[in-house]
NUVO-799781 format. One record per atom (N, C-alpha, C, O): x, y, z. Coordinates in steps of 0.1 Angstrom, whole numbers, plus 5000, padded with zeros to 4 digits. Example, Ala and Ser with C-alpha at 12.3 -4.5 7.8 and 13.67 -1.06 7.14 Angstrom:
// residues 2
513249435078/512349555078/513249675078/514249675085/512849785071/513749895071/512950005079/513450115080/
//
This chain:
// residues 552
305186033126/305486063112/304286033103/303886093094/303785943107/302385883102/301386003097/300886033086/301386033110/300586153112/300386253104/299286283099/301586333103/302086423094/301986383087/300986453084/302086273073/301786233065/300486253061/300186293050/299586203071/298586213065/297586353067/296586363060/297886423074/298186583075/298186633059/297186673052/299686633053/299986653037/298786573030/297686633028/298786503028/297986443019/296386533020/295886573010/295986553030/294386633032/294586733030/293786753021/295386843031/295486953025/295886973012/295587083008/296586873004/296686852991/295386802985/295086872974/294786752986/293186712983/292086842983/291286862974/292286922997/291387022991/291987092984/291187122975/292887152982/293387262972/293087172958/292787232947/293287052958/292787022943/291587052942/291387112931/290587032951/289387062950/288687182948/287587192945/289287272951/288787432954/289387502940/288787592935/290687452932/290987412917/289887362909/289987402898/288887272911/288287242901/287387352899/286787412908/287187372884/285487482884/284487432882/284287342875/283687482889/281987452894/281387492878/281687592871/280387392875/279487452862/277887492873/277087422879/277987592872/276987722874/275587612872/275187532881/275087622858/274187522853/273787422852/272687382848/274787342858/273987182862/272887202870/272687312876/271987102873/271287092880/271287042896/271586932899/270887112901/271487102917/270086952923/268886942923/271186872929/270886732935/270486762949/271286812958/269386732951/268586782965/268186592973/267686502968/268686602985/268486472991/266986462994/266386572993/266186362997/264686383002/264886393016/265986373022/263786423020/263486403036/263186293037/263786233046/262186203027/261986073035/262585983034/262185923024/263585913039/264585833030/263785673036/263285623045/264085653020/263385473018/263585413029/264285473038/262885293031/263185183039/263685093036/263085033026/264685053040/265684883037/264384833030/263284863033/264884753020/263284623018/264084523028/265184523033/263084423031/262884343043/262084233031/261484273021/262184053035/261083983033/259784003039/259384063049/259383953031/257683983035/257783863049/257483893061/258183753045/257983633061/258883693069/258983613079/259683803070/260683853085/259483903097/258884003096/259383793107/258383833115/258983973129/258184023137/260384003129/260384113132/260884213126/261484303131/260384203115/260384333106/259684473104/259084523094/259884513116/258584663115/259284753109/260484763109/258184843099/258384963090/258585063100/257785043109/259285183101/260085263105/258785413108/258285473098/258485433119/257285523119/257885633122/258885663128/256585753112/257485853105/256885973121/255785973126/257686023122/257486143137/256886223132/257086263121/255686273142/254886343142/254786443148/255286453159/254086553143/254986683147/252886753152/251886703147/252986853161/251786883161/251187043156/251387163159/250787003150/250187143138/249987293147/249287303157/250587383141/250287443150/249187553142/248687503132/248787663144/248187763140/248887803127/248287803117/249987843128/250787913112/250987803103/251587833093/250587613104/250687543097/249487543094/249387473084/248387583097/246987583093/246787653082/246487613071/247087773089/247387883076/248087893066/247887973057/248987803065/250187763050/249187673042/248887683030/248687573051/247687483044/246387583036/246187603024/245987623045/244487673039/245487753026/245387673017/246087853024/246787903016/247287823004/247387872993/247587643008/248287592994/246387562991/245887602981/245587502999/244687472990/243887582978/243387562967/244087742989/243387802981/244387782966/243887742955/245387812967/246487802953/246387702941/246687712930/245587592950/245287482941/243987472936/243687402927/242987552942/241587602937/241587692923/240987682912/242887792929/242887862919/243287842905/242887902895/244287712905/245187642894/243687552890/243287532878/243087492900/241887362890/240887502883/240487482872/240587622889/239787672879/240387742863/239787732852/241787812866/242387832853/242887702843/243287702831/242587612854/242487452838/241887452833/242087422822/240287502841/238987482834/238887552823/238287512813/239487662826/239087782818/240487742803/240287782791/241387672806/241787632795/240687472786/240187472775/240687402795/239687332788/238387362780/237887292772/237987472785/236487552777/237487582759/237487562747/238287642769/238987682753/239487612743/239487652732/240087502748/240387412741/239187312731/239387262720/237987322738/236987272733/236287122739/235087112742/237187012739/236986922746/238086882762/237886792769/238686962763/238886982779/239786812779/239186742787/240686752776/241386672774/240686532774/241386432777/239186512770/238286382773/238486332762/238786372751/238386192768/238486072751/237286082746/236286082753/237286072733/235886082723/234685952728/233385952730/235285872729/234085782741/233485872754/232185872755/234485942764/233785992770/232686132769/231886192776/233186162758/232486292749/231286222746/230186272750/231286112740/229886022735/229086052743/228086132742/229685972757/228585902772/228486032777/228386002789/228386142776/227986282780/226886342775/225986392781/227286342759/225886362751/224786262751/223586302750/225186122754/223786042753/223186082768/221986112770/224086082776/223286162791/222386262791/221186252794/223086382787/222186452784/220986462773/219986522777/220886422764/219886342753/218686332760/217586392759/219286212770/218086112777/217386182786/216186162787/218086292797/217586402807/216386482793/215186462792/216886552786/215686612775/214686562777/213686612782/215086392772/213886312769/212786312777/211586352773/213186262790/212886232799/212086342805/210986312810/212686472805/211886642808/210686582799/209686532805/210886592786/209886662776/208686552782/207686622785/208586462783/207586332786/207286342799/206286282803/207986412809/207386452824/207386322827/206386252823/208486262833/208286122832/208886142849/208486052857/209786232854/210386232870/209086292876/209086282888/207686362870/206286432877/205386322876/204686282885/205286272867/204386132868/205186042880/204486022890/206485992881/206585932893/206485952908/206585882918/206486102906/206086172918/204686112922/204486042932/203586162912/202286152918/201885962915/200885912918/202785902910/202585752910/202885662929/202585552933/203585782933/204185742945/203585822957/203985802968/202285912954/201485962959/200085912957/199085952964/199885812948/198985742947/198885602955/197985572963/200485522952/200685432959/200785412972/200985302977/200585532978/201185612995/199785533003/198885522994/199185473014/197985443018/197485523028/197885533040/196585593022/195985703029/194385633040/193785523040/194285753046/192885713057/191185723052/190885823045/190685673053/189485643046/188585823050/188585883061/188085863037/187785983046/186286003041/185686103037/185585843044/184085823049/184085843063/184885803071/182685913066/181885903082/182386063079/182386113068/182786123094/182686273099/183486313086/184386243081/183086433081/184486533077/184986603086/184586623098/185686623081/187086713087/186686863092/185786903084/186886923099/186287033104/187187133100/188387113104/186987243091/188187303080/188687413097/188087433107/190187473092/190687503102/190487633096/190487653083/190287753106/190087903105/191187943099/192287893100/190788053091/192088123085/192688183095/191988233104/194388183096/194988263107/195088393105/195188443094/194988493119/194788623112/196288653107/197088553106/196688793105/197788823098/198388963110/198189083109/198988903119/199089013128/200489083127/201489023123/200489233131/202089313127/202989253131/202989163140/204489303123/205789203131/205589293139/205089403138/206389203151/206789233165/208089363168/209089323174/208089433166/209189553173/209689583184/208889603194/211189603185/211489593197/211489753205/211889863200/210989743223/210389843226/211789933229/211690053232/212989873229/214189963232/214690033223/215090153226/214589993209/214790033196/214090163197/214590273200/212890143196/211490233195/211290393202/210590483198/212790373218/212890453228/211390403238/210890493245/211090313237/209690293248/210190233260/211290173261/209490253268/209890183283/208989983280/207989923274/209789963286/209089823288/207789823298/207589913305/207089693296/205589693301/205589613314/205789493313/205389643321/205489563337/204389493339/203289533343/204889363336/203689243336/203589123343/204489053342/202689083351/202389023364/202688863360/201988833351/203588743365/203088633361/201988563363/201288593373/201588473356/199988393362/200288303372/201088203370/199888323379/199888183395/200188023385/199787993373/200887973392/201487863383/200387713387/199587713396/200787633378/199587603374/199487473387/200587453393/198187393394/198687273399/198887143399/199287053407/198487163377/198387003374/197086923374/197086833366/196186943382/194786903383/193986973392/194087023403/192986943382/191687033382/191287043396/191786963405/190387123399/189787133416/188687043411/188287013400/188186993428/186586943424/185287023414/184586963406/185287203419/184787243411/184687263399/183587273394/186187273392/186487263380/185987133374/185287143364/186287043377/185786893373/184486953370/184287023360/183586903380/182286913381/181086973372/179886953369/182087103369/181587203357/181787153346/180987173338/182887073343/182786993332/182186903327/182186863316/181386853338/180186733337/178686733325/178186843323/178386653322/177186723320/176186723332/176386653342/175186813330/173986783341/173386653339/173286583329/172886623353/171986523352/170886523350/170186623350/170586453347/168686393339/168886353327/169686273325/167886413317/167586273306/168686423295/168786543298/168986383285/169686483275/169386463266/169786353262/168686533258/168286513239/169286463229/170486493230/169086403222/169986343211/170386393202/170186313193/170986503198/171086613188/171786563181/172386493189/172186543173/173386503163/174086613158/173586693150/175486623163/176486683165/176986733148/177486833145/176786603140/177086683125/176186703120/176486693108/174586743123/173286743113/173086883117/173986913125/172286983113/172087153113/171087073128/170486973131/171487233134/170787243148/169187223145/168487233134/168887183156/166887143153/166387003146/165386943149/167386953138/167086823129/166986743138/167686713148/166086703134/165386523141/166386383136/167186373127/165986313145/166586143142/166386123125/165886213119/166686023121/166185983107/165385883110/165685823120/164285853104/163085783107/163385653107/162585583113/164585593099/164485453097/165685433109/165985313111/166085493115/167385463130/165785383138/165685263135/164685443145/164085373152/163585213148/163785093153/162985253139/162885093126/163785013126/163484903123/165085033128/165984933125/166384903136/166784783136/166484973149/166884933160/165384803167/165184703174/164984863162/163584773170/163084713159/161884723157/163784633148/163184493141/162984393151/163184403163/162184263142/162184193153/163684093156/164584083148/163784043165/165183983166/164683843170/165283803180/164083773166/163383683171/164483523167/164583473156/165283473177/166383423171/166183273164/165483183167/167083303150/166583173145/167283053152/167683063163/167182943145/168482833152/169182853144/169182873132/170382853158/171582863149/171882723146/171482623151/172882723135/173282603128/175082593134/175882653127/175582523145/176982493149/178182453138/178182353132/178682513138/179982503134/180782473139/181082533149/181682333135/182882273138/183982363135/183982463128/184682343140/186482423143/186982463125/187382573121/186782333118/187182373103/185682443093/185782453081/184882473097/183882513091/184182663093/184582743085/183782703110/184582823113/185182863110/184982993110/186382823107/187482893104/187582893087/188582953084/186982863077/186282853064/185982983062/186583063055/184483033073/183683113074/184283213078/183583323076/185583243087/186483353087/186883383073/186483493070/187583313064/188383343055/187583433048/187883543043/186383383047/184983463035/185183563040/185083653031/185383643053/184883793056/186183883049/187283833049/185983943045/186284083037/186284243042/185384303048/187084263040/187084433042/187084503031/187584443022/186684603028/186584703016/186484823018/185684843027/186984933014/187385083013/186085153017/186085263023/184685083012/183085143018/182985113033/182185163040/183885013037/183484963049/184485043065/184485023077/184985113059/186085173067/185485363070/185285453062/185385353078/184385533079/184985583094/185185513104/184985723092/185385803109/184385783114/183385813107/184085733128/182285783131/182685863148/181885943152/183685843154/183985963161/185286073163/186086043154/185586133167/186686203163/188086213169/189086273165/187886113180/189286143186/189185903191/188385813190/190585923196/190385753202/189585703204/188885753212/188885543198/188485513201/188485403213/188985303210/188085403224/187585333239/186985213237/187385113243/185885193230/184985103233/183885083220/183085183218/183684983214/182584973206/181584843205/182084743209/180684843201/179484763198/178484703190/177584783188/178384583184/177884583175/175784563179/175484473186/175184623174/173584653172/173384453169/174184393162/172284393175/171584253173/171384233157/171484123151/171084323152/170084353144/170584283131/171684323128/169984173122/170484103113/170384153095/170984113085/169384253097/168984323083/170484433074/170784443062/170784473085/171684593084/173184593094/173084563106/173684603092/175184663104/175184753109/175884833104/174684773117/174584853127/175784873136/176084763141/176785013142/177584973149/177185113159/176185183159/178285123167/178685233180/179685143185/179985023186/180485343190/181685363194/181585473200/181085583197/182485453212/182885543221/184285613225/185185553231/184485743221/185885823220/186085853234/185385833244/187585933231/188386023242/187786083251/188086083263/186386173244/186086283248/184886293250/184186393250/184386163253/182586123255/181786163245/180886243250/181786143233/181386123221/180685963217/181285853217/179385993214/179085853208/178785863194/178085963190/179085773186/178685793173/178385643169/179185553171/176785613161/176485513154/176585553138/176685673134/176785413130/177185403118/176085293115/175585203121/175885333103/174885233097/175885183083/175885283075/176585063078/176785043070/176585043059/175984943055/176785143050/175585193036/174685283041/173785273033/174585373049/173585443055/173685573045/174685603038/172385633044/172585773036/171685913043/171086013039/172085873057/171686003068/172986033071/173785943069/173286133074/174686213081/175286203077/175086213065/176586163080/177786183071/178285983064/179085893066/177786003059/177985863052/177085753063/177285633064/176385793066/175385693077/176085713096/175885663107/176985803091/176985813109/176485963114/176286073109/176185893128/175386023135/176585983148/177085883152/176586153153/177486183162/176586253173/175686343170/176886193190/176086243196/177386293210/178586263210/176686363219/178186413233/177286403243/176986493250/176786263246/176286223262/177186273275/176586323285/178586253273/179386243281/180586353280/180586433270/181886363291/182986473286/184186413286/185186463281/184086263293/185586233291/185686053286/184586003282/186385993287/186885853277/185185793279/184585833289/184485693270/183485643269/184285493271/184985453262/184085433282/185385303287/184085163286/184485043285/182885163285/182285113281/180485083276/179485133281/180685003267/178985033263/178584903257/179384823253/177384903257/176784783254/175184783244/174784903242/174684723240/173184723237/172284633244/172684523248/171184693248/170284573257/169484463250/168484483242/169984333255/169484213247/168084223246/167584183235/166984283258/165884313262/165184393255/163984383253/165984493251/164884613248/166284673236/167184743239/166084643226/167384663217/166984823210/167684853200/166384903213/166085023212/166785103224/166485213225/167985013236/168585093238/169885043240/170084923239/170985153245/172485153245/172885213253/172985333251/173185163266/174085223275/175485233272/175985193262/175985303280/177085403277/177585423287/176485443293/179085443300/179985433304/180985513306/182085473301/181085643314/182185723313/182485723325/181785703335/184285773321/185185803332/184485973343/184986033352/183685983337/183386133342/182186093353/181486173360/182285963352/181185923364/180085903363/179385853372/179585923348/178085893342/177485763334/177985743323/176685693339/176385583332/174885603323/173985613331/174585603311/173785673302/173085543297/173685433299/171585553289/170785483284/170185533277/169085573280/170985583260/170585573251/168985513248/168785393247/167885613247/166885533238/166485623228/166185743230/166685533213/166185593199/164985623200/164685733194/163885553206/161885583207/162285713210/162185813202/162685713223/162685863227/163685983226/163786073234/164485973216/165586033212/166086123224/165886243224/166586063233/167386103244/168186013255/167785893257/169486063263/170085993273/169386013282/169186123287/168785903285/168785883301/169585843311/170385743309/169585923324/170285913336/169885783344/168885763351/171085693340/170885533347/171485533358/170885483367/173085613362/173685583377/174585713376/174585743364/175085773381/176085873386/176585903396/175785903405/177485933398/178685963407/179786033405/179886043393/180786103412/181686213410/181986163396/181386193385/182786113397/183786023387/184685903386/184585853397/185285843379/185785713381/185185583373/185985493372/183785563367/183985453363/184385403353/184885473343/184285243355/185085173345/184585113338/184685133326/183785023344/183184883337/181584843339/181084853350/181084803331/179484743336/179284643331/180084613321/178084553336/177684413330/176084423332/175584493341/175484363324/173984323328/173684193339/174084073337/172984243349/173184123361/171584003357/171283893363/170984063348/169583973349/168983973333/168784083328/168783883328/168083873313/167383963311/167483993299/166584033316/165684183310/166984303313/166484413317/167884303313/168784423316/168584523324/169184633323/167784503334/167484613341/167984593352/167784683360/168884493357/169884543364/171284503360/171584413353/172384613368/173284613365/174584603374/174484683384/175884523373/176784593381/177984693378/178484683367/178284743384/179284853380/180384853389/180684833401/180884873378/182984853388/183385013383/182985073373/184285043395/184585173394/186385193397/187085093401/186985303395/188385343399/189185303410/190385263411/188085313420/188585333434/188085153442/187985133454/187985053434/187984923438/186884853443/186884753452/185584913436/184584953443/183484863432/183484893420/182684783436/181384763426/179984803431/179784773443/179284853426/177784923426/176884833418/177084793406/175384783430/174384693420/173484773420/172884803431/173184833406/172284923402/170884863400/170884743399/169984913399/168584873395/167784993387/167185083393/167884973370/166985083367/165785103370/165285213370/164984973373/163685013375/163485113390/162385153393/164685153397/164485193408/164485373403/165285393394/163785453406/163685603403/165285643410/165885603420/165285743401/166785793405/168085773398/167985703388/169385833402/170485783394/171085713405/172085683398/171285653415/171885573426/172085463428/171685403418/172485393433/172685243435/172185163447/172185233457/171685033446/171184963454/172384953462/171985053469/173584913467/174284873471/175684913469/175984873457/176884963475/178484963475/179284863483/179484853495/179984753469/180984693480/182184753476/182484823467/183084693487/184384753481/185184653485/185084593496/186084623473/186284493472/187984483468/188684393473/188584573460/190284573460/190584763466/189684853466/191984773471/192184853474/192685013465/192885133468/192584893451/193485003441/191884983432/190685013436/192184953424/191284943416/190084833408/190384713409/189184853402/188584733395/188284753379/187384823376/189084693371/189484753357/187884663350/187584733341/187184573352/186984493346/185984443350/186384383360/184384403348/183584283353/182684233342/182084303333/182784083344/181484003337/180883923346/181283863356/179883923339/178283813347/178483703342/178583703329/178583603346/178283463344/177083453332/176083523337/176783393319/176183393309/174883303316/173783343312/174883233323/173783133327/172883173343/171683203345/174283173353/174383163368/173983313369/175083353374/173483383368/173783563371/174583583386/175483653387/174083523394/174583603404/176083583410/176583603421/176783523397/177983493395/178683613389/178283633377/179483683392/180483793383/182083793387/182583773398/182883823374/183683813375/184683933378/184284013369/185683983383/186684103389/187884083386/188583993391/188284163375/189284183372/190084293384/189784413382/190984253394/191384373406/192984323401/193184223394/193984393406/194884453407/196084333401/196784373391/196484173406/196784103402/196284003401/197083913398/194883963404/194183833404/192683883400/192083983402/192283743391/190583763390/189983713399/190483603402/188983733406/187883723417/186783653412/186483693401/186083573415/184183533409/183683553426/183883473435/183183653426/182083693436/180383613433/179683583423/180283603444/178383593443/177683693447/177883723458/176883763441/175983893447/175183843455/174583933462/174883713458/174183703469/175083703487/174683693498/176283723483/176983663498/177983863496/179083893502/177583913491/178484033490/178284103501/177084133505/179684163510/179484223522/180084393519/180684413508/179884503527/180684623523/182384643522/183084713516/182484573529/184284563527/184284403531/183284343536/185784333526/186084173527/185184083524/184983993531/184684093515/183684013508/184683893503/185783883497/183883823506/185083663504/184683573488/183583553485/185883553481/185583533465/185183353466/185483273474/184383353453/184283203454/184983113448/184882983449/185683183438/187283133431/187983213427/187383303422/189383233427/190283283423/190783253409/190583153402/191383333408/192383343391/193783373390/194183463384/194583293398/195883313400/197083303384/196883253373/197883353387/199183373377/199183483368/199283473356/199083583374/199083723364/200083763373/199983753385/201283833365/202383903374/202184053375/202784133382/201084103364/200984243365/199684293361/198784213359/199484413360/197684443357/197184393349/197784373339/195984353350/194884303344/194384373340/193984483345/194184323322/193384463314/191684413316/190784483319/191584283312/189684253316/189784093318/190784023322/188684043316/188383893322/186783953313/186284063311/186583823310/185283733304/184583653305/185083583296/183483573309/183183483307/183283463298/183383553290/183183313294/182483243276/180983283279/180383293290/180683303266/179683383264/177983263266/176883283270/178883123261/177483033258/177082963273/175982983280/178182873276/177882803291/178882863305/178782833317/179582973300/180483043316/181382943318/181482953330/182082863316/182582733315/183982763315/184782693321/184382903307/185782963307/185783103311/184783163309/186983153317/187283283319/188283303309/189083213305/188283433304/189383453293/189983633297/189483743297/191483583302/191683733310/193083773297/193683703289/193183913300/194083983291/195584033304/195284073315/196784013300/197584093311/198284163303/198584143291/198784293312/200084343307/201584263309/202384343311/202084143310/202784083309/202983993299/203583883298/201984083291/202284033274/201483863276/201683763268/200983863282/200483683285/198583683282/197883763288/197683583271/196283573274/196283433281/197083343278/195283423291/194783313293/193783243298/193283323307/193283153298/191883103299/191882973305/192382863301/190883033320/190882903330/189682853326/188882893317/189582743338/188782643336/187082693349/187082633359/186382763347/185382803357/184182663355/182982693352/184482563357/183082503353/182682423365/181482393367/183782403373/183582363382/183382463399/182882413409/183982623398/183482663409/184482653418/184282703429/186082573414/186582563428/186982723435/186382823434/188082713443/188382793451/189882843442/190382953444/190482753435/191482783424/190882743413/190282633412/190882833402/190382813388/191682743382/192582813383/191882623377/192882583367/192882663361/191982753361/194182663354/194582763344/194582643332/194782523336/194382643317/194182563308/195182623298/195982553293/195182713297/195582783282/196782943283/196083053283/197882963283/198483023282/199183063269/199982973264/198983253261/199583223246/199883373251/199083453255/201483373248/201883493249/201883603232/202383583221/201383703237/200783803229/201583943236/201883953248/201884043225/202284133227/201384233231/200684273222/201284303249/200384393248/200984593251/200384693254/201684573249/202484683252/201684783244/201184723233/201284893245/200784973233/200985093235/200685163226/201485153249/201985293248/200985373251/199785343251/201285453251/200285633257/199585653251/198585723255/199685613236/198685703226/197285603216/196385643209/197685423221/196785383218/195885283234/196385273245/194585233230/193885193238/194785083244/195985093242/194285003250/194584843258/194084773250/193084813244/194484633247/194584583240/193784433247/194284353255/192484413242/191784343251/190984223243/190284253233/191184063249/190683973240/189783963246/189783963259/188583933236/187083913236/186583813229/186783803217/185883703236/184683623228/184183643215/183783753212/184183553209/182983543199/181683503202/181383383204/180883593203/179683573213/178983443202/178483373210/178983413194/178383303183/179383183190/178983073186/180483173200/180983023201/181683033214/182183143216/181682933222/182482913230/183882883228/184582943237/184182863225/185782833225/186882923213/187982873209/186283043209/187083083200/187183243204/185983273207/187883323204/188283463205/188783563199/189483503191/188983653197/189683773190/190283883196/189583953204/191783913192/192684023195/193184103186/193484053175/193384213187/194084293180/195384243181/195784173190/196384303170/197684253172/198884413169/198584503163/200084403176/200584513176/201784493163/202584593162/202084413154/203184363149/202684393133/201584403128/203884423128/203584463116/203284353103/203284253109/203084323093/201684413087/200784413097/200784313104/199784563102/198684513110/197984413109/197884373098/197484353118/196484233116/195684223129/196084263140/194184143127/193584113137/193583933138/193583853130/193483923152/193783743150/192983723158/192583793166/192783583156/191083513159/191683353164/191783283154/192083273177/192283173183/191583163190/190983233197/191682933188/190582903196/191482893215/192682923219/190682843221/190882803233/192082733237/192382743248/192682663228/193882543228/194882643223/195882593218/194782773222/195982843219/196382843199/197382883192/195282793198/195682743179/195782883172/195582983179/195982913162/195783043155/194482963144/194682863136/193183043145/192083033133/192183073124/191983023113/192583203127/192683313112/192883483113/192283563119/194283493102/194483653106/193783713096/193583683084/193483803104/192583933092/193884023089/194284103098/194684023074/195384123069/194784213055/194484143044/194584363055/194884393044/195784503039/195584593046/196684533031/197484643027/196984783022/197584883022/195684773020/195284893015/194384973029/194585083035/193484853031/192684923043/192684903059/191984963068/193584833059/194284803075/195884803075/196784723073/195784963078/197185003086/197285063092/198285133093/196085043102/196885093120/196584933129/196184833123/196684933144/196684883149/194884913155/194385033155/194184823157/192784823162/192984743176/193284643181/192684843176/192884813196/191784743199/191884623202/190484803199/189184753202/188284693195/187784753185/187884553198/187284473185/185984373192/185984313202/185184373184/183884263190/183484243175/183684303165/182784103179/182084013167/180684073173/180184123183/180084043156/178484053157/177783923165/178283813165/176883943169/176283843180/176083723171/176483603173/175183793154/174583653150/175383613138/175883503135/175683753129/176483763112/177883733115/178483763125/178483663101/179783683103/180283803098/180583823087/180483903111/181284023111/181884103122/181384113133/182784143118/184084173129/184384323130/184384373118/184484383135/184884563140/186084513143/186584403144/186684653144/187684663150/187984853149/187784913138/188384923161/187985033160/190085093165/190885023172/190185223159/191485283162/191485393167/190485453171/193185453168/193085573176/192885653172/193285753178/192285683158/191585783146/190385803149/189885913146/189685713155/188185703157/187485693145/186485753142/188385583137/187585493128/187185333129/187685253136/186485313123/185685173124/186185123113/186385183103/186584943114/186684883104/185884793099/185884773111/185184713093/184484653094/185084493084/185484503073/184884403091/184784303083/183684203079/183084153088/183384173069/181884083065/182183993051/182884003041/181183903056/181383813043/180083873033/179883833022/
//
């Protein structure tokens, strides 16, 4: 009965309902899709918000999208176009203000050229390369050849064209060899002066002053390093003098003038006279050689000449009297290094590629050598003569330094008379101290300098002094090699790889003396650096094949 009851009653409810009339015009109540979330307290720690399902776009939702945005492009541009009309486009009169003073100030600013002045203010402030010594060799105009058309277009047959034998990477012997210069003596032309032009008359004069040495006056450690601070660089003192990397340079005895040389990439030698007014700002460019100039020197003996050092196998002797190279030693190719074995310079030893040293004698006729030992299996990067003892030298080979005696030297296993242990990887060179031989000072690629104790001759050289230095320098600059201050025993000079460039000058105990920084005229790294024998003054040469000079 229940039942039925409640049967009547539901069917009486809709017929009332289907009785009432609907008003047409109200406004029709639409549920959302997203329906709220319960609120929850903020401290309910299992209270997660309800994540909304995600549906994956397909192609025809792309296209509704791209369609509402264009619709909405089209609605922000017909605003615009009501805002034009309107006049102020719905902005508050403040921001109407800050629009006109904007623009005002851009006028201003045009009419006074004040954004082209900061242009070339910041082209001023930019630090450019010194462009004393060589000029620049202007580049040919390019010709102007037809565009290219294609031969299918055209109806042409294509051109049946042979490939070139592929290449093998290195040269033959013959090819080398042709590259060499010939041997004998070679005139001294200077490479930037008009063909036929002679030396300048005061190069012989100044090379051959007298050098007659005064006494020197010793300087203590704080005096020294005083007399660092005074030297200076200046924008006159910075000049190209060869054209490609510089290898190797040297400073001239000579106390009147600064005299320098340097040796490039491409066996190029070029001297600089500081203030000079022959050639290109005082440098003369000469091509003894065809490949890297790895080392050179001036002769203490006869200071009218300059030997010279190439990888192409040629060892040269510059003399200004006779404005020509002379042929001192030769061989295919390979060397590396030389030293003077006897106070008149006339003899020499020579270290080569292949692990090999040669005792030369110029007074002997010929380009040859007295003698070949062969002494490491790989190579010999490196030799110095003992400053006192001559027939003492020192070998930089593969991971240890060597001190040979030339008197006990055999052709192969020649037995050392002390060693130089703790280098874990190649050796860039070794030194004696320049005054008593008393220290060796070696360079490694293990980022490490250090300087033993040679005074005593043993069979292990102590090691005294270890200061780690960064030598890494990559493919495109020299090696990075510390050198004596030929004026002192115990103090040295490196180039440094860290920014601002700088050159740094420590003594023996690892101390730092003094860095050479400047912002305007030193910003590259100077790989290759020597002191003047007598003045206080410093080179330091880059992969520009410019010279720096420092002086007080």
């Amino acid at each position: 009965m229940s039942t039925r009851r409640a049967t009547r009653e539901a069917v009486v409810k809709v017929q009332l309902v289907e009785r009432i009339p609907v008003n047409l015009e109200e406004e029709v109540r639409r549920s959302s899709r997203n329906v709220l979330a319960p609120k929850r307290f903020q401290h309910s720690p299992s209270a997660e918000t309800p994540k909304k399902k995600t549906r994956i776009k397909t192609q025809d939702d792309k296209h509704t999208q791209k369609k509402t945005l264009d619709l909405k492009e089209e609605a922000a541009e017909s605003s615009d176009v009501e805002y034009t009309s309107n006049g102020h486009g719905g902005l508050s009169p403040y921001e109407l203000e800050r629009l006109e003073n904007i623009r005002q100030n851009q006028a201003f600013l045009s009419s006074i050229s004040l954004f082209q002045a900061t242009e070339e203010l910041k082209e001023l402030t930019r630090p450019k390369a010194s462009q004393r010594g060589l000029m620049r060799s202007q580049a040919a105009a390019k010709e102007t050849l037809p565009a290219r058309k294609s031969l299918r277009l055209q109806n042409k047959e294509a051109e049946i064209l042979t490939l070139p034998p592929e290449p093998t990477g290195m040269l033959s012997h013959k090819e080398f060899t042709s590259l060499k210069k010939s041997a004998g003596p070679l005139p001294m032309n200077p490479l930037n002066m008009e063909e036929g032009s002679k030396l300048p008359s005061q190069l012989p004069d100044l090379c051959s002053e007298d050098l007659t040495e005064e006494k020197k006056v010793e300087l203590d450690v704080k005096e020294y390093s005083s007399a660092l601070k005074n030297m200076r660089i200046t924008e006159d003192r910075v000049a190209k003098v060869v054209k490609d990397r510089i290898f190797s340079a040297a400073f001239h005895p000579c106390t009147s003038s600064l005299l320098m040389a340097a040796g490039d990439k491409w066996g190029k030698v070029g001297l600089w006279k500081l203030s000079g007014d022959w050639g290109d700002d005082g440098v003369l460019l000469f091509e003894p050689h065809t490949r890297p100039v790895g080392c050179m020197a001036f002769s203490r003996a006869h200071a009218t000449h300059l030997l010279s050092l190439s990888y192409d196998g040629s060892l040269r002797c510059m003399d200004v009297e006779k404005a020509v190279f002379d042929d001192v030693y030769d061989i295919d190719d390979g060397l590396k290094s030389f030293d003077f074995m006897s106070h008149d310079c006339s003899t020499l030893v020579v270290g080569n590629w292949y692990g090999e040293v040669a005792i030369v004698d110029r007074r002997t006729p010929g380009n040859s050598h007295e003698s070949l030992h062969s002494l490491d299996p790989k190579v010999v990067r490196c030799v110095s003569v003992h400053p006192l003892q001559k027939q003492y030298f020192a070998v930089a080979e593969s991971r240890v330094v060597n001190i040979y005696d030339s008197r006990c030297l055999k052709k192969t296993n020649s037995q050392a008379v002390s060693q130089l242990h703790g280098h874990s990887l190649s050796i860039s060179s070794a030194y004696f101290s320049p005054c008593t031989g008393n220290r060796v000072l070696t360079s490694c690629m293990d980022n490490h300098i250090r300087i033993y104790d040679t005074s005593a001759m043993t069979t292990k050289s102590p090691l005294l002094t270890k200061i780690r230095h960064d030598m890494q320098t990559g493919r495109w600059l020299s090696k990075l090699s510390a050198v004596w201050d030929p004026k002192r025993e115990d103090c040295f000079v490196v180039a440094s790889m860290s920014k601002p460039r700088k050159v740094q000058v420590f003594h023996e105990s690892g101390r730092p003396q003094h860095t050479f920084v400047d912002d305007e005229n030193l910003n590259t790294v100077l790989s290759v650096t020597a002191f003047h024998p007598t003045r206080n003054a410093l080179l330091g040469g880059n992969s520009s094949g410019r010279l720096h000079v420092f002086s007080d």
